[in-house]
N, C-alpha and C positions, 0 to 999 in steps of 0.2 A: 347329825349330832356333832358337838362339837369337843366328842372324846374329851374333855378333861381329865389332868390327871395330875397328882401331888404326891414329890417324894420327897418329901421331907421339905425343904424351901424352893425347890425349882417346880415349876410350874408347865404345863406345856397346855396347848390346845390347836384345836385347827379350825379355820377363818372360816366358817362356813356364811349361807347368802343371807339367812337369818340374822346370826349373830353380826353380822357387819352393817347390813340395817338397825339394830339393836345400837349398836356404838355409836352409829350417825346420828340416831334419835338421843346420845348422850352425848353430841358433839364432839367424839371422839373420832378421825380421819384416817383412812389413809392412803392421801392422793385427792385428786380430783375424781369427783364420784364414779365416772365412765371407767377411766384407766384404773382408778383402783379396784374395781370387780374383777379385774384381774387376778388377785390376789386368792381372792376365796380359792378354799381347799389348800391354803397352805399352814405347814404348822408351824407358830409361833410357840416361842418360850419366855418366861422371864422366872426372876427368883425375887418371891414376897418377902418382904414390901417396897412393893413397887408401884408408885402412884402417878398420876397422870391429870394434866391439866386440862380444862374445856376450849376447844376449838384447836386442839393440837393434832398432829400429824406426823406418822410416821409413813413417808413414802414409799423407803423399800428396805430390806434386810427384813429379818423374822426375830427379833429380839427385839422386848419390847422395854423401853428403859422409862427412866425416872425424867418427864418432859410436862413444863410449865405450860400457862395458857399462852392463847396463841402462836405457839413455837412452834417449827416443823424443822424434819432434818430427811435430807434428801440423800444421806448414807447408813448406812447398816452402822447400830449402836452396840455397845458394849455392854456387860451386866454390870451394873455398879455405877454407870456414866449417870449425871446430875444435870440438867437443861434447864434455866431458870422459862424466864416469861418472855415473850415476842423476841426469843431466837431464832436465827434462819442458817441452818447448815447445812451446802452448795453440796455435791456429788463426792465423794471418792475422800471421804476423810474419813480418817483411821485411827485407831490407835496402837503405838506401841507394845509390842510384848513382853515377854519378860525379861529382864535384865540378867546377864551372866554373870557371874562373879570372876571381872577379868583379872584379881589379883594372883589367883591361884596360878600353878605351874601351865594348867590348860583354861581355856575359855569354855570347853566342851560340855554339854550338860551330864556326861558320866560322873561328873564332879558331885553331882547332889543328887540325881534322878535314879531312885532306887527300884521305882516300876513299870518304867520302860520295858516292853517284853526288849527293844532290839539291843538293850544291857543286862536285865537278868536273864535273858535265854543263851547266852556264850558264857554267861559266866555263874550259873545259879550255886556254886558251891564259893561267892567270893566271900564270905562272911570270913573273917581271919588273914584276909589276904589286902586287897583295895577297901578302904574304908569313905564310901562318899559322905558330904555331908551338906546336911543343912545348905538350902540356897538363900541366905537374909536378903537377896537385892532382890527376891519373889514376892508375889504377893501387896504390892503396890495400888490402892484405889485407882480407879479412871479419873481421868482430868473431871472438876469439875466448872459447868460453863454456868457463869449467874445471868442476869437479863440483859437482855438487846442486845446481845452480841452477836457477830456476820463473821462467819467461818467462810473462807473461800473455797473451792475447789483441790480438793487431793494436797489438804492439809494433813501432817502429820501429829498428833496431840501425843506428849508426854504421861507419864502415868503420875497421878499425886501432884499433878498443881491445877492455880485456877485461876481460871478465864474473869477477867474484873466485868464486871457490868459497862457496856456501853464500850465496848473493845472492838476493832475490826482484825482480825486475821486474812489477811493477804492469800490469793491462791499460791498453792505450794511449795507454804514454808514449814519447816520444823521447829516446832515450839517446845522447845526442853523446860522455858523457865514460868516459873507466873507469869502474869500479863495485868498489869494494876490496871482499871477503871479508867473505859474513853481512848485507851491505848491504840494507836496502829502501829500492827508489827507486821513485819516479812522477813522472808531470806530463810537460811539453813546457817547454823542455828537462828529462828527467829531473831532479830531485834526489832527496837524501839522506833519506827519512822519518825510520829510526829504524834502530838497529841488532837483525837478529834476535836477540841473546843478549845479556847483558854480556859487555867484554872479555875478563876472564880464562875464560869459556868458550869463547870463540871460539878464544881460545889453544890451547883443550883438545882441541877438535873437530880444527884445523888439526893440531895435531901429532900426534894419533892414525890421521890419515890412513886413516879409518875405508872412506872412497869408493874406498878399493885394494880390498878384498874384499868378499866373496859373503856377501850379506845374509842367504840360508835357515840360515846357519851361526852367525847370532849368539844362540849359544843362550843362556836368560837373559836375554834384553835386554828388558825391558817398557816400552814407549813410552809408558803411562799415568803414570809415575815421572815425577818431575822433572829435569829437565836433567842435573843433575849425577847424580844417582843412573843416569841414561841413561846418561852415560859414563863412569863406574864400572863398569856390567854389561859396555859394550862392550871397556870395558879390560883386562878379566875374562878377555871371551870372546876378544879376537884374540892374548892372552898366552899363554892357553892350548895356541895353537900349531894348536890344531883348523877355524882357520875358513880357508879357502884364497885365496889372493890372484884378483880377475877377470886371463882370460888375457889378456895383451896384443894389442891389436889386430891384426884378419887383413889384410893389403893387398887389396885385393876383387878384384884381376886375378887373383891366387893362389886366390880363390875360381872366380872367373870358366873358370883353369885345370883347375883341377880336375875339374869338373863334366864339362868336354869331354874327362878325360882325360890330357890334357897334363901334370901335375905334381899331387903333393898336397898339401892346403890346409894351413896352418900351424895 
């Protein structure tokens, strides 16, 4: 069995050899089939709603995030983290925690954390005496990442900005800032290297909105062409009317239901 269990919005379950066949059979991955058997008997969690694209993959880590079709991410995700369509993120990228509020006299978290045992247990009579408060730099969304963006290895991601479509992230930099569409950035803090394409291609790319459909379907498209002549073929191919759009993401409890029965997956 695959223990489910619901308290309130967090979710938990564990991978068992059924339910991971169950996923496969909904195009949902994680890993390459052998290595990922792996995995079963472990327990994942996420907090609904949380929706998930076809032919996506989550390699390793036990939290299961909000990840577009054909995306995969090859590091352990965050609750709240947003992965558009045909992203690939490399090992050992992380995100940020919470922000201290270094205006104060201390940077320390006794400044706002009132339920820490290792602050109320030295001091559980401070009510009248040290007054913490409020942390407003907490509580910050996960970066979120839109389509075709390549995360490299043992990046650092900021909390509350977002990843442009068609962006490359360098191995290990820190990204504090947005990152506009087709961007290559690196360094600590991230910057700006160079832009993947000229402008007016990136224009081209963005508005053919190429990252909505099913890639086996772009017949004629030859990637050894040059850019433009690339999106010509694709403009070709998705005019044509033949190539199908990826289905919109499944809420994974809707999966989760499924499987035990309860309802069927979207």
């Amino acid at each position: 069995m695959i223990n489910f269990e619901q308290k309130g919005q967090k979710c938990t379950f564990t991978l068992t050899s059924d339910f991971f066949d169950f996923l496969v059979s909904k195009n949902i991955f994680f890993g390459a089939n052998e290595s990922a058997k792996n995995r079963v008997r472990t327990r994942f969690h996420f907090f609904d709603p949380v929706a998930i694209g076809p032919f996506s993959s989550h390699v390793v880590g036990n939290v299961i995030s909000n990840i577009g079709g054909f995306s995969y991410t090859r590091s352990p995700m965050v609750h709240g983290m947003k992965i558009g369509n045909y992203c690939s993120i490399a090992d050992k990228v992380s995100s940020m925690g919470v922000n201290h509020p270094y205006t104060r006299f201390s940077s320390s978290s006794f400044t706002y954390d009132t339920v820490n045992p290792k602050f109320t247990t030295c001091a559980p009579d401070i009510e009248g005496r040290f007054q913490p408060q409020k942390n407003t730099s907490a509580g910050k969304p996960p970066a979120i990442i839109e389509h075709d963006v390549w995360i490299g290895g043992s990046v650092i991601l900021a909390n509350n900005i977002t990843i442009g479509t068609g962006a490359i992230i360098a191995a290990g930099s820190v990204v504090t800032k947005d990152v506009a569409p087709f961007d290559i950035v690196g360094g600590n803090p991230a910057r700006v290297i160079r832009k993947r394409f000229p402008e007016e291609v990136c224009k081209r790319l963005l508005a053919l909105d190429w990252y909505s459909y099913q890639f086996p379907y772009f017949s004629g498209v030859d990637v050894n062409q040059e850019i433009d002549t690339q999106i010509d073929q694709l403009e070709a191919a998705i005019s044509s009317g033949s190539v199908p759009k990826i289905p919109e993401n499944t809420p994974f409890i809707d999966l989760v239901h499924a499987y035990l029965g309860e309802k069927p997956a979207t």
